[in-house]
C-alpha positions as CSV (number, residue, x, y, z in Angstrom):
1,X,-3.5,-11.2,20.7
2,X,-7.2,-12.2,20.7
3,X,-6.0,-15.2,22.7
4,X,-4.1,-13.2,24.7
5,X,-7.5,-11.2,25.7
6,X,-9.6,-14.4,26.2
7,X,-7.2,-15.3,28.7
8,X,-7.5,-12.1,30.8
9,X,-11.1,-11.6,30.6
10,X,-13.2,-14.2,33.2
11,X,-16.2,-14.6,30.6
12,X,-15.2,-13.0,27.6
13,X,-17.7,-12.0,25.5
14,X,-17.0,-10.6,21.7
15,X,-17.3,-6.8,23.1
16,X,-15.3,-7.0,25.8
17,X,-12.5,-9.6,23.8
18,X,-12.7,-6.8,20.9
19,X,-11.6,-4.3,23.3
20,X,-9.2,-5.9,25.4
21,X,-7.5,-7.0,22.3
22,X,-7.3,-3.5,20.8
23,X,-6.5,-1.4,24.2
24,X,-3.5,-4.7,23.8
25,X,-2.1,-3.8,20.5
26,X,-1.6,0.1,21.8
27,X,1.3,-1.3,23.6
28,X,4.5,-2.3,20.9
29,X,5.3,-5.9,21.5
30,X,8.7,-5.2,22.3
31,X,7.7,-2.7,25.9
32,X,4.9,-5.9,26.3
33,X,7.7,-8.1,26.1
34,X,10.1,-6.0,28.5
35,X,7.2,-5.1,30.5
36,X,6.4,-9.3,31.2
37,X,9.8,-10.3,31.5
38,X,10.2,-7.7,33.9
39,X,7.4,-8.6,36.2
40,X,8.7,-12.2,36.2
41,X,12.1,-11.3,37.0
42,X,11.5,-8.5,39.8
43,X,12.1,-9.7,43.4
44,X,10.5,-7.5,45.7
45,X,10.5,-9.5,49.0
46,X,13.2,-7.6,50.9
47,X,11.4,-4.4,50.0
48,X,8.1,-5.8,51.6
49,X,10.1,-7.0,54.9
50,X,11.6,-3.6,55.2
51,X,8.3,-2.1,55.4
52,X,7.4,-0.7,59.2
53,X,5.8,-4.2,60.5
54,X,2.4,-1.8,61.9
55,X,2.2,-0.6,58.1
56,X,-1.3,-2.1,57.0
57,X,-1.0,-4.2,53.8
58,X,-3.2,-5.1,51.5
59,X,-2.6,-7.8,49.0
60,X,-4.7,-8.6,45.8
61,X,-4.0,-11.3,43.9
62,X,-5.6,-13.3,41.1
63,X,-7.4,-16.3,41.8
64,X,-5.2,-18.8,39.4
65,X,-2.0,-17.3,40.7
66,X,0.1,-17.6,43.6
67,X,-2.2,-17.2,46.1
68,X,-0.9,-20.5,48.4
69,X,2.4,-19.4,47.6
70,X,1.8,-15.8,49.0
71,X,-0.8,-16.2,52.3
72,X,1.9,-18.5,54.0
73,X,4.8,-15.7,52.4
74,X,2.4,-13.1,54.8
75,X,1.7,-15.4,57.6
76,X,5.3,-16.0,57.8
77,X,6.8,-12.6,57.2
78,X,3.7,-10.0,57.6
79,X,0.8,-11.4,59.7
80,X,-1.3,-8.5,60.0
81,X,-1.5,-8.0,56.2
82,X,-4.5,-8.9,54.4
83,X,-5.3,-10.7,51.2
84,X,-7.7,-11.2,49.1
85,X,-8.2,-13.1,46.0
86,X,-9.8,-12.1,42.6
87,X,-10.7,-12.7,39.6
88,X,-8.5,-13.0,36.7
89,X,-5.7,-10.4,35.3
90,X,-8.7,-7.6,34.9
91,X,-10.0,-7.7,37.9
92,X,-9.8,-4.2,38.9
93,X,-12.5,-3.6,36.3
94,X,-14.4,-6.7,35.5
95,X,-14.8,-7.2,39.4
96,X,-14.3,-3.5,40.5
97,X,-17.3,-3.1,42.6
98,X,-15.8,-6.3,44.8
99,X,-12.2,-4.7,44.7
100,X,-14.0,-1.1,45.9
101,X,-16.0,-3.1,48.4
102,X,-12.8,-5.2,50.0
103,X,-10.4,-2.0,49.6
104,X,-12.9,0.3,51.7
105,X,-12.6,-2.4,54.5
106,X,-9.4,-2.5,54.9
107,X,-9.0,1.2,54.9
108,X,-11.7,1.9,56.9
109,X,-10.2,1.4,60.1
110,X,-7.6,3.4,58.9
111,X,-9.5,6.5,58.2
């Protein structure tokens, strides 16, 4: 599991591996294993196409995923939604004043 946390966390330090790793063991392996093989399995593009084409979307994705893979998915299919890209799997709280910062743009013309 403490690899497991190293790999999430940008630049882990003890602390932060030390918590990751036991916030990580709350969850039995056998819902983290469902939970994974769930998100690898789940297909939500007709879902997204459905969605009113002037419906603002905002993607967030993690810098070493599938980034390529999803801007030409949105040029293609949603061209007025926005992405951004981010840090690693925790990047809603190691990098959460840059997610706050990027999410009040896009809603601000929304407001």
């Amino acid at each position: 599991m403490k690899e497991f946390s190293q790999w999430m966390l940008e630049n882990p330090t003890p602390e932060q591996v030390n918590w990751s790793t036991i916030i990580s063991l709350q969850t039995p392996a056998w819902i983290a294993a469902l939970t994974n093989a769930t998100a690898n399995n789940a297909d939500y593009e007709d879902a997204l196409k459905a969605l009113d084409p002037k419906l603002p979307l905002l993607f967030v994705m993690g810098e070493e995923h599938w980034h390529p893979v999803v801007d030409q998915w949105i040029a293609t299919n949603k061209p007025r939604a926005k992405s951004i890209t981010l840090g690693r799997h925790l990047m809603f709280w190691q990098r959460s004043d840059e997610f706050n910062t990027e999410l009040d743009k896009f809603l601000e013309p929304i407001k």
